[in-house]
C-alpha positions as semicolon CSV with decimal commas, in nm:
position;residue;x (nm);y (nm);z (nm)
1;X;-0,090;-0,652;0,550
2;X;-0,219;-0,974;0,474
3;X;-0,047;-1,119;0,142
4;X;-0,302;-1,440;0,081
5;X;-0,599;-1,159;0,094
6;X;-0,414;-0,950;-0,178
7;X;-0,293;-1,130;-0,431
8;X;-0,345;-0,901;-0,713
9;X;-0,146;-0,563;-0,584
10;X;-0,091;-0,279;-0,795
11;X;0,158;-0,006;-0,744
12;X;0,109;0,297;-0,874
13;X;0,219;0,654;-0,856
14;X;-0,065;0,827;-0,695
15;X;0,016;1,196;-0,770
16;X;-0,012;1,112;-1,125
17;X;-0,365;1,159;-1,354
18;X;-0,334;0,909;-1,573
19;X;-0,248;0,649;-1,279
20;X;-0,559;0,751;-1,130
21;X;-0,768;0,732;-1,416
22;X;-0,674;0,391;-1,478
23;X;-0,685;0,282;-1,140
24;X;-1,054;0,391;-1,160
25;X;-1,065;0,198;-1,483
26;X;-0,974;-0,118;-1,363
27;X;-1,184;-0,114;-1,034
28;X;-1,487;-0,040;-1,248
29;X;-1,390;-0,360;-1,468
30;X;-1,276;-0,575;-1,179
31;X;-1,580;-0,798;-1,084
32;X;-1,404;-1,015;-0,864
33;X;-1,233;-0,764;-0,676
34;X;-0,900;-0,927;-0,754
35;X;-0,683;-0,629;-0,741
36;X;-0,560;-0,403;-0,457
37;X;-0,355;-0,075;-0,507
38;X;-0,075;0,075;-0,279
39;X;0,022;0,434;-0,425
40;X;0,416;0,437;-0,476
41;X;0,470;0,716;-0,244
42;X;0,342;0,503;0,047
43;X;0,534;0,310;0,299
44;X;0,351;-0,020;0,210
45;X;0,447;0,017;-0,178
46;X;0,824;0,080;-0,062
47;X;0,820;-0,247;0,154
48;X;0,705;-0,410;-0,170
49;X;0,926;-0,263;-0,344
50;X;1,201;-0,388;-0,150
51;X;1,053;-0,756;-0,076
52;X;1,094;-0,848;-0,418
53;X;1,377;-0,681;-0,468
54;X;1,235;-0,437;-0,770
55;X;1,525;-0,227;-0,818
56;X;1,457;-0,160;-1,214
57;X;1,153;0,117;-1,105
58;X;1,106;0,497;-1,119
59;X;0,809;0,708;-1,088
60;X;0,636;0,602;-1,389
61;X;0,667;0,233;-1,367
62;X;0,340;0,085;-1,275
63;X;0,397;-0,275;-1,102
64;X;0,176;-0,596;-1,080
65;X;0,252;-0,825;-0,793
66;X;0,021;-1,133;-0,904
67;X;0,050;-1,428;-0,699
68;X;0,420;-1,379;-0,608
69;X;0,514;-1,265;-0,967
70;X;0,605;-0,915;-1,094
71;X;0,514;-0,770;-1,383
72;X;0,630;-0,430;-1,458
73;X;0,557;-0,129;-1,721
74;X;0,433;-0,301;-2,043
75;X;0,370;-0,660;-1,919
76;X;0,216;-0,518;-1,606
77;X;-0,089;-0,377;-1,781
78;X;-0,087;-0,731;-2,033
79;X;-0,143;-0,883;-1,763
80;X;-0,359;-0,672;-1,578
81;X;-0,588;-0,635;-1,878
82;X;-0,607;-1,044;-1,894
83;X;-0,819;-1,024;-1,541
84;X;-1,056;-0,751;-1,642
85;X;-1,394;-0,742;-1,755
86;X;-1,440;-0,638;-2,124
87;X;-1,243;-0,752;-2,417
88;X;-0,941;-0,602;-2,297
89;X;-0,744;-0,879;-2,312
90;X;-0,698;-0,859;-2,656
91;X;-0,431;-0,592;-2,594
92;X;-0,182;-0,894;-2,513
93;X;-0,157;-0,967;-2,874
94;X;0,109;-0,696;-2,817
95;X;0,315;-0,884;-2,652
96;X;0,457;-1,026;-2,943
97;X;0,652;-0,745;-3,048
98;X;0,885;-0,815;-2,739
99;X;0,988;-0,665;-2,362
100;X;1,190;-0,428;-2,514
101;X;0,975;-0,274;-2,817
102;X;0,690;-0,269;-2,532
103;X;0,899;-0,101;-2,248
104;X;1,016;0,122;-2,512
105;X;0,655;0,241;-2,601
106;X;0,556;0,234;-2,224
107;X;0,823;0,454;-2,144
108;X;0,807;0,672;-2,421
109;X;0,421;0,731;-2,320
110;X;0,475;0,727;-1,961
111;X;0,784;0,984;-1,975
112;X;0,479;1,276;-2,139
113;X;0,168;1,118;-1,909
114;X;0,168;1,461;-1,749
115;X;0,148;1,636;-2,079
116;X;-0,110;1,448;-2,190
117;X;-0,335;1,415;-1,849
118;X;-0,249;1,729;-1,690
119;X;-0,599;1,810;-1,548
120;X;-0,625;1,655;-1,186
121;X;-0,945;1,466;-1,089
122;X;-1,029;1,355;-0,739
123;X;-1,200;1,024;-0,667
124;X;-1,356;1,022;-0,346
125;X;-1,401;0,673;-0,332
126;X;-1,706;0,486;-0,167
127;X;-1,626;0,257;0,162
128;X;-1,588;-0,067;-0,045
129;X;-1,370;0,050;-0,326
130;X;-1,178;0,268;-0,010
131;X;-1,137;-0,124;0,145
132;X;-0,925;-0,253;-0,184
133;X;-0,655;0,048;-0,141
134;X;-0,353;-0,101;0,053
135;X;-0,266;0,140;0,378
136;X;-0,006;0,163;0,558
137;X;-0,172;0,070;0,844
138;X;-0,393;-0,235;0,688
């Protein structure tokens, strides 16, 4: 994999609805084609994983890897918002209630995500949004 190309990299779980759904979400609002995605159960996301030592992680963490910086769970998706189209990045006001109070709400949300996105949709992505998921073999 070539780090300098990706230097936006999301993690994800990719058996998950809701991951999916907002995967879709951002590469409809990504313009610039800033970020690429590596589904947690792949081998690529585990190398990640371990190259910058992210040992605070479980299923429904989502992680940023921006430039050599992680973000995870709350500040993850502040900062993931503050590179996509729309007015989105409004959401950081957030912030301000602090890591914890976020992380708290993430994981509160995260821990019922199947509850509340049970259905399953499949994205059969065209050849150029196929091109910004990270593969094990790319």
């Amino acid at each position: 994999m070539d780090e300098k190309k990706h230097t936006h990299i999301i993690i994800f779980d990719g058996q998950c609805n809701l991951c999916n759904t907002s995967v879709n979400f951002i590469m409809k609002r990504d313009k610039q084609a800033l970020f690429s995605f590596a589904p947690l159960q792949s081998d690529i996301a585990r190398s990640l994983l371990h190259k910058y030592k992210i040992e605070d992680f479980d299923e429904d963490t989502v992680v940023l890897i921006k430039h050599e910086t992680v973000y995870i769970r709350a500040e993850a998706v502040y900062e993931i918002c503050k590179d996509i189209d729309g007015f989105f990045s409004f959401l950081r006001i957030f912030r301000y209630l602090g890591r914890s109070c976020n992380d708290a709400l993430y994981r509160c949300f995260a821990k019922n995500r199947h509850r509340f996105f049970a259905k399953r949709l499949c994205l059969l992505p065209s050849e150029e949004l196929r091109s910004r998921f990270l593969t094990d073999k790319s």
